[in-house]
C-alpha positions in Angstrom: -15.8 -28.0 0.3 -15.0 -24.8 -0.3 -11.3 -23.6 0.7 -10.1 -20.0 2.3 -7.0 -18.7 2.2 -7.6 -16.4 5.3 -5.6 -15.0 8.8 -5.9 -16.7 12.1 -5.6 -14.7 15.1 -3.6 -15.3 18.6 -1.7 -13.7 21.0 -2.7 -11.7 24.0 -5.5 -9.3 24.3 -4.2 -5.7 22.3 -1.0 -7.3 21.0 -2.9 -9.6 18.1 -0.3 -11.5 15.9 -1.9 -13.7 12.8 -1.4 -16.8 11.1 -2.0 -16.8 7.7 -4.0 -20.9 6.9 -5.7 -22.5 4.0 -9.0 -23.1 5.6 -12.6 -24.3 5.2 -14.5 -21.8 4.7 -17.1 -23.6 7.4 -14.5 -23.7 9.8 -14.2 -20.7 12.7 -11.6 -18.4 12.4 -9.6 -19.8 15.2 -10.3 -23.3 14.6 -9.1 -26.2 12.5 -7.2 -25.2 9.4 -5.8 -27.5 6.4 -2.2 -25.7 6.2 -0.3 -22.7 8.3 1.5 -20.8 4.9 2.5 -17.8 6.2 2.7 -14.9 9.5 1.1 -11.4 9.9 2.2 -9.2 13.0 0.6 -6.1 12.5 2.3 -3.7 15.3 6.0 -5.4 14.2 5.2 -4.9 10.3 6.8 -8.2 10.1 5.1 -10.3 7.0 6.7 -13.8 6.3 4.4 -16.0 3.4 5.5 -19.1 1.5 4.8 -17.6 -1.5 4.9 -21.4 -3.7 2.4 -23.1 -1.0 0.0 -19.8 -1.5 0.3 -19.8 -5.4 -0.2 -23.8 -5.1 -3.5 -23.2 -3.0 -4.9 -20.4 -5.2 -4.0 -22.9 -8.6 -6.3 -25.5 -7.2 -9.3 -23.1 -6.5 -9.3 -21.7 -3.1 -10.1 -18.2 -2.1 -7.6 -15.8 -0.7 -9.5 -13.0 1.7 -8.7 -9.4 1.2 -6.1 -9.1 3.8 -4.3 -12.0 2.7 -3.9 -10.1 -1.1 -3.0 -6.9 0.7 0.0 -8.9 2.3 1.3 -11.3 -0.7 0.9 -8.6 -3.0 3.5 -6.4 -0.1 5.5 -9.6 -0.2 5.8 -10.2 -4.0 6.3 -6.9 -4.3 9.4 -6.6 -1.6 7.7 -3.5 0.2 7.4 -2.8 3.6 4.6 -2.4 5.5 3.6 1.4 6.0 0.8 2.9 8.5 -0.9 6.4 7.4 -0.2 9.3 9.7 -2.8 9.4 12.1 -6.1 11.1 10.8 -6.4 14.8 12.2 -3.0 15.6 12.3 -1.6 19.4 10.8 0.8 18.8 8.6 3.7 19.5 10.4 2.6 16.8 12.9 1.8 14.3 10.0 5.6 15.2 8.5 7.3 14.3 12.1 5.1 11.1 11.8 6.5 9.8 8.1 10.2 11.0 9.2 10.0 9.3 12.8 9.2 6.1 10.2 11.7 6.4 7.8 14.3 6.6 10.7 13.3 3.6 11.7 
């Protein structure tokens, strides 16, 4: 049995939040799951992980996906979660963008 650390999705339709689970890999991606270790809300840039459960899984072989990396890396790491400027912005647009963010 092969294990994946990996997200599981819910929420409504265009407001997606994520569970991050220690999975089967044969399992679907909203079904049964071995462990919930963490949360991913994408449009909140909120990113919670128990950090000793995921070190713990990845010790005794499983698999983290990319995403999952992305985020524990963010965690461990104590930074935030930042989106690009939008692609085809001018500059000055794209500037506006990364202030309006930093305000906030």
């Amino acid at each position: 049995m092969a294990v994946k650390i990996r997200l599981k999705r819910f929420g409504k339709r265009n407001a997606a939040c994520y569970r991050v689970v220690v999975a089967d890999e044969r399992s679907a991606r909203d079904g049964k799951f071995i462990e919930e270790v963490g949360f991913y809300n994408p449009k909140s840039k909120e990113e919670t992980v128990k950090l000793d459960r995921i070190d713990y899984w990845l010790s005794v072989g499983a698999q983290a996906s990319e995403t999952v990396e992305r985020i524990v890396k963010r965690v461990k790491e104590g930074t935030k979660l930042v989106k690009a400027a939008p692609k085809g912005l001018n500059k000055p647009a794209a500037k506006k963008v990364e202030a309006t963010e930093e305000a906030v």
